[in-house]
N, C-alpha and C positions, 0 to 999 in steps of 0.2 A: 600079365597075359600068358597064355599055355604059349608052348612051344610049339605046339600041333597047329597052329592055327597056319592056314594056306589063302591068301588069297589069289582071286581068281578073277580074270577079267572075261566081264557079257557084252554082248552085241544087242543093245534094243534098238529097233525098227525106226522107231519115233522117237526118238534123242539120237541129236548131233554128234553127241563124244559118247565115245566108250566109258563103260564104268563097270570101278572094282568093289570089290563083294567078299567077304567072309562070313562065314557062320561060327555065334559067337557061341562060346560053349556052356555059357551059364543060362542065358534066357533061347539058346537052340534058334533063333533069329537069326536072320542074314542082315547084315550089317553092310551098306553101301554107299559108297560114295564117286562122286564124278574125277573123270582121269584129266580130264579139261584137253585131252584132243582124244580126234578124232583115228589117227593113226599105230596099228596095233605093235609096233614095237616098241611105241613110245609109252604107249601107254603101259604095258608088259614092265618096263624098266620102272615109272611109276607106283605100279600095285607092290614090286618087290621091296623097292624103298618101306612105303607104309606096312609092307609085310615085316620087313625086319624091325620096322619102327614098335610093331605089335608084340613083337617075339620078344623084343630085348625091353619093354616096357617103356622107353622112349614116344610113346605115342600119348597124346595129351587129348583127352577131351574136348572136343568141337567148340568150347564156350566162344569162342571166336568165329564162328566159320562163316565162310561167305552165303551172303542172301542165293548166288548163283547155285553154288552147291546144297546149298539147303533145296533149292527148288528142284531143282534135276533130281536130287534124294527122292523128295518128295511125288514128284508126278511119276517118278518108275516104281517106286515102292507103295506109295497109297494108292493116285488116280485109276490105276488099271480097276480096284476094285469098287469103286463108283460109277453109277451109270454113265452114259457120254453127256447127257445133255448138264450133267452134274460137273461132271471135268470137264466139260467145255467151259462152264459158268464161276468154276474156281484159278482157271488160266486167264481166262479175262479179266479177273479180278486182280491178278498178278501184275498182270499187263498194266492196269490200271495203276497200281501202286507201285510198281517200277515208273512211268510216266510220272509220277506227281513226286516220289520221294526218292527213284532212284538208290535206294540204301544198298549200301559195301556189305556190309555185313548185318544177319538175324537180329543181331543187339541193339544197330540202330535203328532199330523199331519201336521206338518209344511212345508212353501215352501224349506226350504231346504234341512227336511226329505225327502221328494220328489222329488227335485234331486239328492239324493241320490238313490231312488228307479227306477227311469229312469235308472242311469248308472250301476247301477246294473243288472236290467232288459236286459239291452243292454249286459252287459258283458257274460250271461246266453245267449246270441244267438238271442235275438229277433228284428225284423225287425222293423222299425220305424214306420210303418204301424200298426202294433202290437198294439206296444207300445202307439200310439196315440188314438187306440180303448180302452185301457185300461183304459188314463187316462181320455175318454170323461165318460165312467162310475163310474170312480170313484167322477168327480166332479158332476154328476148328482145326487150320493147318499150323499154327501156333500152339497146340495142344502137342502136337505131334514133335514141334521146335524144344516143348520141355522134354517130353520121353524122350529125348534122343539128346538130351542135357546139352543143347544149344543156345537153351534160356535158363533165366533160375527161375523162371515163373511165365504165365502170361501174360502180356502188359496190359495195365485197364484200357477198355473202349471206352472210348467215348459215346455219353449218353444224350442219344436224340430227343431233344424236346422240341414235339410237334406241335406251332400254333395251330392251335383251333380256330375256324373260320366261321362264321353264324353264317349259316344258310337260308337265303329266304323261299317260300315254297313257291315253285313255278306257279302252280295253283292250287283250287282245292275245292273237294267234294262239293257238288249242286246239293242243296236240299231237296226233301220232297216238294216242295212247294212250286221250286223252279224247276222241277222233275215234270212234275205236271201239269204246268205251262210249255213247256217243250211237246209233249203229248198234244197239249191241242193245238198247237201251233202246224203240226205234221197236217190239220185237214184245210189247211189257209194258204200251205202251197201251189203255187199255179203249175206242176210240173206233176203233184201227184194228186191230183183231184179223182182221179180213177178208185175205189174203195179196195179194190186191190194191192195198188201200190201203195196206201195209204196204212193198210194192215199192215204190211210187211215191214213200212218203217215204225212202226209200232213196235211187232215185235218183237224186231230188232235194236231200238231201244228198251225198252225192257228187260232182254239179255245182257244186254250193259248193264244197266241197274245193277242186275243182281246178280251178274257172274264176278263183273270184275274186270272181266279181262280187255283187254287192248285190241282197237279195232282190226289192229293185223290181225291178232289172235284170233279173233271174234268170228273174221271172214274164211280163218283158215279151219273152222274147227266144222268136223262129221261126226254122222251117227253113225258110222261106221267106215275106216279109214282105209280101207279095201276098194273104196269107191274114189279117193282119190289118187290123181296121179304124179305127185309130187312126193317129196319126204318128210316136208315139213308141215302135216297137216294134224291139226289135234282131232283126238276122240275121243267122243262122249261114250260114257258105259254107265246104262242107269241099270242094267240086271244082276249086279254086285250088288254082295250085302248093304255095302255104302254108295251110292255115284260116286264116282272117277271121272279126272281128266286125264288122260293119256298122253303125255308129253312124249313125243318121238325122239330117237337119239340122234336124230342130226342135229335137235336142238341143245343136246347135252352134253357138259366136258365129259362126262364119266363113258361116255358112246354107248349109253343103256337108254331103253324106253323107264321112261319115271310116273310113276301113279301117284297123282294128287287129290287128296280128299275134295269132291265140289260142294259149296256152299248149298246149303240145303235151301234157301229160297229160288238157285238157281234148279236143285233138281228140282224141284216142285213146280218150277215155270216150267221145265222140259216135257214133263209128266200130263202136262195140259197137253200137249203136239199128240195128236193121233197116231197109234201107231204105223198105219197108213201110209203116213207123210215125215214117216223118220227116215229116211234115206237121202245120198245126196249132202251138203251144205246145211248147219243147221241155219243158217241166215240165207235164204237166198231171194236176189235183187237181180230183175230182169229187164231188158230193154226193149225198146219197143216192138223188135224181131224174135223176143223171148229169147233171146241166148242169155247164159246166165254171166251173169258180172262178179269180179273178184277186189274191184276197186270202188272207194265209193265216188273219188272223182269222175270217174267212167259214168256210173246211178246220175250224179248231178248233171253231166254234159246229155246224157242223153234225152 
């Protein structure tokens, strides 16, 4: 090691102990490690030890060093530049595997320490899902335990093998057949005998048919979404090259409105609606006082 080298004790905000730091002259790196207190004299007397340890070549490679100072290395030197919900999501993981394996030092973190922390982990309730985001950060901070020649390698992870479960299907698609039997069934209701109410749950099954969509969806969707006063209402747009659904971004992770191609039997049913009578609810169901209903349980009781 140069002679020139100085280290030098920092104060970070978010670590308990102070920690010392040099910059190394061959990779121009700051090189850092934890003073393991908190107290600036102490620590001072500390960084000069490892100073002179550096100067006179006496300083040995970390292949030993503790898990403790690996971490504190770690969260003042890497985390800062990862988003927070990122560093919050890699010190839990820490937390976590401090909790289960408690290790002294980086080394004993072995492959089969580590399956042991998998089925552990598992046994505590966690989903493989989980468990697989866990140990993608933990071998990223383990990348960093070789560059800093803490390890001679990465240790292998253990490989999640996820049973497969046979799914049976809640249900499944009516045919045409019992499609329209449902149809005639709508004018043998004793609630909607009126030819009014009887079109409209027409329809409104029909729309079902052929959109697709989910009776929430179904009841929340306009021809024009200016008219409603919610945020989570869909809209129809049949004056595009292609008809579009509108999906509003309340309903979306990405917090963007999302356009979906609609099924072309669907536009074709729409295209039948006068223009007229595109305003409003493309389904609507009213009560006996004509105010308009947004539930079908509400339709039934009335």
């Amino acid at each position: 090691m140069h002679e020139e080298i100085k280290v030098h004790v920092v104060e970070f905000k978010d670590r308990k102990n102070l920690v010392m730091r040099y910059l190394d002259p061959l990779t121009n790196k700051h090189v850092g490690r934890s003073t393991g207190t908190s107290k600036k004299s102490d620590a001072v007397k500390v960084a000069a030890k490892w100073e002179a340890e550096l100067q006179e070549g006496r300083y040995q490679k970390p292949s030993f060093a503790s898990w403790e100072d690996f971490r504190e290395k770690y969260e003042t030197e890497v985390l800062p530049g990862l988003a927070a919900t990122t560093a919050q999501k890699v010190s839990s993981v820490f937390n976590t595997l401090e909790r289960i394996l408690n290790p002294t030092r980086v080394n004993k973190i072995t492959p089969s320490r580590l399956s042991y922390l998998v089925a552990q982990m598992r046994k505590d309730g966690l989903a493989d899902a989980t468990i697989g985001g866990h140990l993608a950060h933990l071998q990223a901070a383990l990348s960093y335990a070789v560059d800093w020649d803490y390890l001679p390698k990465i240790p292998e992870l253990p490989k999640l093998h996820r049973v497969k479960r046979s799914k049976t299907m809640k249900g499944r698609p009516i045919t045409t057949e019992e499609f329209e039997r449902m149809l005639k069934a709508v004018d043998q209701l004793p609630k909607l005998i009126d030819t009014k109410g009887a079109g409209r749950w027409k329809f409104f099954l029909r729309g079902l048919w052929t959109s697709g969509l989910r009776i929430g969806e179904s009841l929340n969707l306009y021809w024009d979404r200016d008219e409603c006063d919610r945020e989570d209402c869909l809209e129809v747009r049949l004056g595009e090259r292609r008809p579009l659904l509108v999906i509003p971004a309340s309903l979306e992770k990405g917090n963007e409105d999302r356009l979906l191609p609609m099924a072309p039997e669907f536009a074709e049913f729409l295209e039948s609606v006068p223009k007229s009578e595109r305003f409003g609810p493309v389904f609507k169901f009213l009560n006996r006082r004509t105010e308009e209903l947004t539930t079908i349980g509400k339709q039934w009781a009335s």
